[in-house]
PyMOL CGO cylinders between C-alpha atoms (Angstrom):
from pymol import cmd
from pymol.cgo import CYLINDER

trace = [
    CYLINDER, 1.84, -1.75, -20.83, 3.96, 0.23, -18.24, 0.3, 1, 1, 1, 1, 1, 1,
    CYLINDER, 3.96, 0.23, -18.24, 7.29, -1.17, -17.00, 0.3, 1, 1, 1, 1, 1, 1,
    CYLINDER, 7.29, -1.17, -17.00, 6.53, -1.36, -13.06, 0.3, 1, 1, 1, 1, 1, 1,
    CYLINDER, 6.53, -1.36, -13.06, 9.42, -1.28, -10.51, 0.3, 1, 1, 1, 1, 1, 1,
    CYLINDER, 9.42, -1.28, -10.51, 8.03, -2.55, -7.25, 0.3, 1, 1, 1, 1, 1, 1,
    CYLINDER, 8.03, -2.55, -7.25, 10.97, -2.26, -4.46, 0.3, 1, 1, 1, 1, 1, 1,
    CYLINDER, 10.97, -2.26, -4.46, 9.04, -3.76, -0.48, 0.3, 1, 1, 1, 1, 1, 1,
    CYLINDER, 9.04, -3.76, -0.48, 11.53, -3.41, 2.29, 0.3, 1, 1, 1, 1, 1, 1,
    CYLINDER, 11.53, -3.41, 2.29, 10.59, -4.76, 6.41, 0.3, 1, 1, 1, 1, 1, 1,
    CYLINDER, 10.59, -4.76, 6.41, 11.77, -1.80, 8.94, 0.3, 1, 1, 1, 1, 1, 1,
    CYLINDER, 11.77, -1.80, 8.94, 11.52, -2.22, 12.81, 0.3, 1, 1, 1, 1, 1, 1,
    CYLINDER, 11.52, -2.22, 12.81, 8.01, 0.05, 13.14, 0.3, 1, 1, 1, 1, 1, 1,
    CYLINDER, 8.01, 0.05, 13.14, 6.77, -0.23, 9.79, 0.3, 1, 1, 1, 1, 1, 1,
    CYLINDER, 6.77, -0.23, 9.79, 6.72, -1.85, 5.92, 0.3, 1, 1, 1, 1, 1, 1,
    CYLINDER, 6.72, -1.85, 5.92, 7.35, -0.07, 3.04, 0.3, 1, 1, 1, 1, 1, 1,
    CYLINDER, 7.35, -0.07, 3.04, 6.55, 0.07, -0.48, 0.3, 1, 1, 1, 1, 1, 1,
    CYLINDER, 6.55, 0.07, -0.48, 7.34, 1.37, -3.76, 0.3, 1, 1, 1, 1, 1, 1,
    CYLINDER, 7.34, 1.37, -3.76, 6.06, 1.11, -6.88, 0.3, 1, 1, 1, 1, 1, 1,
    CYLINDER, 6.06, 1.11, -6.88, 6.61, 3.35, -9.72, 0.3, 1, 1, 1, 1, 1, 1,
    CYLINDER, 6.61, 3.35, -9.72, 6.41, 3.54, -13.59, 0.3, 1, 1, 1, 1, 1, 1,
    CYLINDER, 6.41, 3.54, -13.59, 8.28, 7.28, -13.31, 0.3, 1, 1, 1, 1, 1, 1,
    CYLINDER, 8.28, 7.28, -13.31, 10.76, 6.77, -11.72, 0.3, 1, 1, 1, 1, 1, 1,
    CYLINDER, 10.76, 6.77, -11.72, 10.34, 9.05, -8.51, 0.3, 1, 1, 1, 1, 1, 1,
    CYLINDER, 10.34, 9.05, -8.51, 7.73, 8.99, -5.38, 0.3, 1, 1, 1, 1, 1, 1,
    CYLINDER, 7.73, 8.99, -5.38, 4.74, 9.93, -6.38, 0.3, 1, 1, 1, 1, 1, 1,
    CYLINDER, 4.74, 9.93, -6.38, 1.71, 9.65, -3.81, 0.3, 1, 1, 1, 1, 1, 1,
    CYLINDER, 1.71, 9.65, -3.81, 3.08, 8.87, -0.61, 0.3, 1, 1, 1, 1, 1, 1,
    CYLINDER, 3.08, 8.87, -0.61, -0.23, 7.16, 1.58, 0.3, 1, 1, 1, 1, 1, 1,
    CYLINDER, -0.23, 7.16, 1.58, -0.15, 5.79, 5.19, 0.3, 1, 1, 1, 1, 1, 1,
    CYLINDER, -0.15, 5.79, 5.19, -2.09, 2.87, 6.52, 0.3, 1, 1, 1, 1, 1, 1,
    CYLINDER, -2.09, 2.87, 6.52, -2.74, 1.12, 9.67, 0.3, 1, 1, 1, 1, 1, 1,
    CYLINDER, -2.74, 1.12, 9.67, -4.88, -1.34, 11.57, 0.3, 1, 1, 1, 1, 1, 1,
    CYLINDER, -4.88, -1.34, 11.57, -6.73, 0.50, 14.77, 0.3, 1, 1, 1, 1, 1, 1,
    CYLINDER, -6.73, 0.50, 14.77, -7.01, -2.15, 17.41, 0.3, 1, 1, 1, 1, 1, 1,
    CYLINDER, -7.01, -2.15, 17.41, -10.60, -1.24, 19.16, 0.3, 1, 1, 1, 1, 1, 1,
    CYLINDER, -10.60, -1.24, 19.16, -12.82, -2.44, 21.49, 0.3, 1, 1, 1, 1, 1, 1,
    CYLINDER, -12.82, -2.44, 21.49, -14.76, -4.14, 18.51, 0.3, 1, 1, 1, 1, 1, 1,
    CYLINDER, -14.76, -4.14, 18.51, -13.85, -7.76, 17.60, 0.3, 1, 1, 1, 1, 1, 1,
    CYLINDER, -13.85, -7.76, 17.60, -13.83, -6.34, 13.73, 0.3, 1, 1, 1, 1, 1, 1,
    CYLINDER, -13.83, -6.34, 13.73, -10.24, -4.55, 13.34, 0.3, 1, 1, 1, 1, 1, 1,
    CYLINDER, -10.24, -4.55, 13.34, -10.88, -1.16, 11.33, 0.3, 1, 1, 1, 1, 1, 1,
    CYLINDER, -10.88, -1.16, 11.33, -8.18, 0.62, 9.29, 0.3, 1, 1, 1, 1, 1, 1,
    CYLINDER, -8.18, 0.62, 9.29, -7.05, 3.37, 8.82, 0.3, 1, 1, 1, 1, 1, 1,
    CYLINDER, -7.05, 3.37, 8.82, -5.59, 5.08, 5.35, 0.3, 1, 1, 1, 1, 1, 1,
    CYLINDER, -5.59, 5.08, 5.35, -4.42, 8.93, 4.64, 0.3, 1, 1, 1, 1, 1, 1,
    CYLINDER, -4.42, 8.93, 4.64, -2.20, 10.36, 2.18, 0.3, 1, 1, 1, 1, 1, 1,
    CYLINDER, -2.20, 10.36, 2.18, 0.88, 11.69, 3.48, 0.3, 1, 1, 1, 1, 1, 1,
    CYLINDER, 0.88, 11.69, 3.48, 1.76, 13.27, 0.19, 0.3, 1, 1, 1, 1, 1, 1,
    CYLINDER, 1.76, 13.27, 0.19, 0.34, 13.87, -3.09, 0.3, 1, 1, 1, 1, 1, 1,
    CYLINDER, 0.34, 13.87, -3.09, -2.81, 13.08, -5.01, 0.3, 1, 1, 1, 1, 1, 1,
    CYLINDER, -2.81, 13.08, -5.01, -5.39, 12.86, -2.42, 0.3, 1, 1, 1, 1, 1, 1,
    CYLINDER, -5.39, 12.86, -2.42, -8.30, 12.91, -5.14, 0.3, 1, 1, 1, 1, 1, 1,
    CYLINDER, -8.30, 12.91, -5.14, -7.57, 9.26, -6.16, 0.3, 1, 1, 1, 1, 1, 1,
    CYLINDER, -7.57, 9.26, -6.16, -10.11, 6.94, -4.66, 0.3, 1, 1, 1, 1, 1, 1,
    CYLINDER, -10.11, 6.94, -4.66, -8.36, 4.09, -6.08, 0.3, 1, 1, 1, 1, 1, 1,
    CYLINDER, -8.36, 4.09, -6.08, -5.31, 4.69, -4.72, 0.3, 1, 1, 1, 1, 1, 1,
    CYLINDER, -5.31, 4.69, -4.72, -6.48, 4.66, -0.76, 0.3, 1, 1, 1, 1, 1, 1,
    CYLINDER, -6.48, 4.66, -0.76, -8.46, 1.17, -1.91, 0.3, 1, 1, 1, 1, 1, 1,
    CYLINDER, -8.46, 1.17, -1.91, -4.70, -0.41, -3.09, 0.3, 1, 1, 1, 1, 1, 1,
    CYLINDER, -4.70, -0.41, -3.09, -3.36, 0.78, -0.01, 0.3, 1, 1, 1, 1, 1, 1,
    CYLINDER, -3.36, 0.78, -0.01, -6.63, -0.39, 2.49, 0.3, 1, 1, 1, 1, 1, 1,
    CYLINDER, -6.63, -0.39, 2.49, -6.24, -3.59, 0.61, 0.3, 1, 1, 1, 1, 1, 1,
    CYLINDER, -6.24, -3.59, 0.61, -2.68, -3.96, 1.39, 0.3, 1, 1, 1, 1, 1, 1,
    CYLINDER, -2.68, -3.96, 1.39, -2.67, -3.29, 4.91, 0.3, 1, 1, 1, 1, 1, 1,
    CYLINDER, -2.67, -3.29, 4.91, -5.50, -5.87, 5.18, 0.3, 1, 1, 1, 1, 1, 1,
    CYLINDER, -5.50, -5.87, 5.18, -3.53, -8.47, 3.83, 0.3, 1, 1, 1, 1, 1, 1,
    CYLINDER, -3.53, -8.47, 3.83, -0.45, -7.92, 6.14, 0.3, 1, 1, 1, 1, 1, 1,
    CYLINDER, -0.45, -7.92, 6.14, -3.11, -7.43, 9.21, 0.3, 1, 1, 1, 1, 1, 1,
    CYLINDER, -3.11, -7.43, 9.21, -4.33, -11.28, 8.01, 0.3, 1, 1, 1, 1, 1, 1,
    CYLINDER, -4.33, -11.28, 8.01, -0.98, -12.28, 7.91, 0.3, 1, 1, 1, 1, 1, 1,
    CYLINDER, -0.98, -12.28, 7.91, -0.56, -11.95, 11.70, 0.3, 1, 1, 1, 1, 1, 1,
    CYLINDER, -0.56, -11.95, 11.70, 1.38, -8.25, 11.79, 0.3, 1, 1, 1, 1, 1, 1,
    CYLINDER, 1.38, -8.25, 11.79, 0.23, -5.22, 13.15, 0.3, 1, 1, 1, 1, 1, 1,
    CYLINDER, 0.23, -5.22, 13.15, 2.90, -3.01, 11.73, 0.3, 1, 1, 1, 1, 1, 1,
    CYLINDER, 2.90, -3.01, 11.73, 1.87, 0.00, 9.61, 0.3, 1, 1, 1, 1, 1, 1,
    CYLINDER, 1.87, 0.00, 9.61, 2.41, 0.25, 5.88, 0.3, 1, 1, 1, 1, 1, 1,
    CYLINDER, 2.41, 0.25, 5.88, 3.76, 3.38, 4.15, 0.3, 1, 1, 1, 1, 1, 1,
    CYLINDER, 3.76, 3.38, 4.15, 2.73, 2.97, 0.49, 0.3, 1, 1, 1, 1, 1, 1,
    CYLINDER, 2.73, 2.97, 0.49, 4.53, 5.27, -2.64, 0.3, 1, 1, 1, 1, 1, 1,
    CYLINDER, 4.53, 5.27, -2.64, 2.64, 5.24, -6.07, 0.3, 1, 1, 1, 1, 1, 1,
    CYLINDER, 2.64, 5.24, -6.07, 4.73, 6.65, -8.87, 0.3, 1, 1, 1, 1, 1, 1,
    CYLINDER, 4.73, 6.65, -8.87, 2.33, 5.81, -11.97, 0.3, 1, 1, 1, 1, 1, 1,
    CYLINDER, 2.33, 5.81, -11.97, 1.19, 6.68, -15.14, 0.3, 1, 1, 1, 1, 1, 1,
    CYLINDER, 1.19, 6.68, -15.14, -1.17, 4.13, -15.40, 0.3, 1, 1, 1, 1, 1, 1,
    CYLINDER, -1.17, 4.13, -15.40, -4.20, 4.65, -12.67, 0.3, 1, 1, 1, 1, 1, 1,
    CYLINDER, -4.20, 4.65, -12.67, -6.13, 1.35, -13.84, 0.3, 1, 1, 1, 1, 1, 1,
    CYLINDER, -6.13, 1.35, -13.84, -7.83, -1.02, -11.66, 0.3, 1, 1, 1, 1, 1, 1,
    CYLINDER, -7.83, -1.02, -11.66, -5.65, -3.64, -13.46, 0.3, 1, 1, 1, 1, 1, 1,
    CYLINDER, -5.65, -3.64, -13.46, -2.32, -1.82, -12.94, 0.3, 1, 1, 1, 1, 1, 1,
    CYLINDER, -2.32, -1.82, -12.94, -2.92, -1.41, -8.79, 0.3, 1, 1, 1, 1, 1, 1,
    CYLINDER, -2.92, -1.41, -8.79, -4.56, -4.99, -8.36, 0.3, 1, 1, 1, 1, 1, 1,
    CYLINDER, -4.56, -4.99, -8.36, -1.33, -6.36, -10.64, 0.3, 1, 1, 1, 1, 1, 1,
    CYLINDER, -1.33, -6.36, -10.64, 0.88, -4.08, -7.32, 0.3, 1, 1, 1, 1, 1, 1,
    CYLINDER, 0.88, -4.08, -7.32, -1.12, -5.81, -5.06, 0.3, 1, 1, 1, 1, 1, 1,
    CYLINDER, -1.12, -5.81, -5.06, -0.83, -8.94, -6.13, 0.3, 1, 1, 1, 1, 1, 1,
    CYLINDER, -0.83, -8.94, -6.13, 3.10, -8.57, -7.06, 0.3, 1, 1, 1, 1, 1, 1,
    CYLINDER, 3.10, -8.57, -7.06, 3.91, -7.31, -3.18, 0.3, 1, 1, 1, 1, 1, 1,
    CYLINDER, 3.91, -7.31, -3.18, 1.32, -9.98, -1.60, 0.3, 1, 1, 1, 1, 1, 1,
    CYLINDER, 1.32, -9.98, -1.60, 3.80, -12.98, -3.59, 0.3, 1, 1, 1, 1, 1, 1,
    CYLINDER, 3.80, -12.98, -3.59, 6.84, -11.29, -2.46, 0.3, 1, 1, 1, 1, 1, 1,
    CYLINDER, 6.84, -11.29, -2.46, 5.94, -10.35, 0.98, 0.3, 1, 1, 1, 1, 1, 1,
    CYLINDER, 5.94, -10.35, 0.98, 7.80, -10.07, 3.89, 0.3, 1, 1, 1, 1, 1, 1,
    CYLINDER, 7.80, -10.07, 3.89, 5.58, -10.20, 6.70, 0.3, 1, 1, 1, 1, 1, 1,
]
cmd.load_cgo(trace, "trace")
């Protein structure tokens, strides 16, 4: 029921992504694949900035990251979520709108 701006941009170390309903930042999280000496490739997801009592909100970003890391690139992802809306619908509808538009 929220209008959703999503704006994905490529950089030379990293991806980036922005959604928002508010029109400004909002949680700022960091994620990353950590190449070990297992054959299973872990991640890795903080927040930067922000709410860092939203379970949900690492998932989206964990889920992300994986896709990119299945996509063949090993860059990092910094992830903004501006919402209002916190719903399991609302941050699988991000994922899915950034996996069709991706640039990796």
């Amino acid at each position: 029921g929220n209008s959703t701006d999503i704006f994905i941009c490529r950089y030379d170390d990293h991806f980036l992504v922005m959604a928002t309903q508010i029109g400004t930042m909002g949680t700022i999280l960091h994620a990353r694949k950590e190449e070990g000496v297992s054959t299973e490739p872990t991640f890795s997801v903080s927040v930067i900035l922000g709410k860092r009592d939203e379970p949900i909100l690492l998932a989206t970003a964990r889920q992300l990251i994986e896709h990119i890391s299945s996509s063949g690139s090993s860059m990092p992802l910094v992830l903004s979520l501006g919402l209002k809306d916190h719903s399991a619908e609302t941050l699988r509808g991000i994922v899915s709108a950034v996996t069709e538009n991706r640039l990796w």
